[in-house]
C-alpha positions as CSV (number, residue, x, y, z in Angstrom):
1,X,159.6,186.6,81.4
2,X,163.2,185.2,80.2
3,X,165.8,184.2,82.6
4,X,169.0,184.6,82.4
5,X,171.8,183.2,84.3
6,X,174.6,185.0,85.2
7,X,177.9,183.3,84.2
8,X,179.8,184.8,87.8
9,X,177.6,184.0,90.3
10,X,175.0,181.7,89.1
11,X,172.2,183.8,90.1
12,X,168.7,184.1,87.8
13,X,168.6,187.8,86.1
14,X,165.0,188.6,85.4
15,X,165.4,192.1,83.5
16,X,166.2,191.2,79.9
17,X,167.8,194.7,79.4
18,X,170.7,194.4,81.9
19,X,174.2,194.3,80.9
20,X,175.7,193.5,84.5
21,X,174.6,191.5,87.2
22,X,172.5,193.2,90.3
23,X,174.3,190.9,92.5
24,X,178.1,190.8,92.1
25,X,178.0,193.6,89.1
26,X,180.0,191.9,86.3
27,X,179.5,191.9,83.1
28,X,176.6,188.8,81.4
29,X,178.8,188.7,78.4
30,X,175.8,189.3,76.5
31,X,176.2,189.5,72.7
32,X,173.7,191.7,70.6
33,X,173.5,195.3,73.0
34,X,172.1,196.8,69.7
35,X,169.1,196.5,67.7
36,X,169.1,193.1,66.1
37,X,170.6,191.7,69.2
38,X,167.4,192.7,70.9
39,X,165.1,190.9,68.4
40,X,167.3,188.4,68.6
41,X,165.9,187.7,72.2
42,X,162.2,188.9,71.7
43,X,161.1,187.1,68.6
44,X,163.9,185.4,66.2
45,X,161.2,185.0,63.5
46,X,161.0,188.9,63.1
47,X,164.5,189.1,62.0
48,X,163.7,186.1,59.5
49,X,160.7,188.2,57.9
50,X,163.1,191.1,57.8
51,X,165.3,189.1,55.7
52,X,163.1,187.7,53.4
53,X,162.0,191.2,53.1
54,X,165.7,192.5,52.0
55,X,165.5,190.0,49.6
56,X,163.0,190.4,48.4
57,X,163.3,193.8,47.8
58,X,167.0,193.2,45.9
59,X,165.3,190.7,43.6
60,X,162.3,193.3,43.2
61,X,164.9,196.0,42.3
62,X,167.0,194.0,40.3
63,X,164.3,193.5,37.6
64,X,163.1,196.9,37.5
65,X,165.9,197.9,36.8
């Protein structure tokens, strides 16, 4: 499990999906709330494969058509 320190107080946040702190409640200032931002903390090479995919998939298209 990731830790994650909150900028505030300095204590360790353990739940990867919080947006404030459990112990003074503000905000972590965390960027990426949305989906990419979440792969962005599980697994950064899934987002690279998802590129290569896109481009893949432009390059496929552009010489079918």
């Amino acid at each position: 499990m990731s830790e994650y320190i909150c900028p505030h107080c300095r204590n360790p946040i353990y739940d990867e999906d919080a947006l404030s702190c459990h112990f003074c409640g503000e905000g972590l200032n965390r960027s990426g709330s949305g989906f990419l931002g979440k792969l962005r903390y599980q697994n950064p090479r899934i987002v690279w494969y998802m590129l290569a995919g896109l481009v893949a998939l432009s390059v496929f298209l552009l010489f079918v058509r």
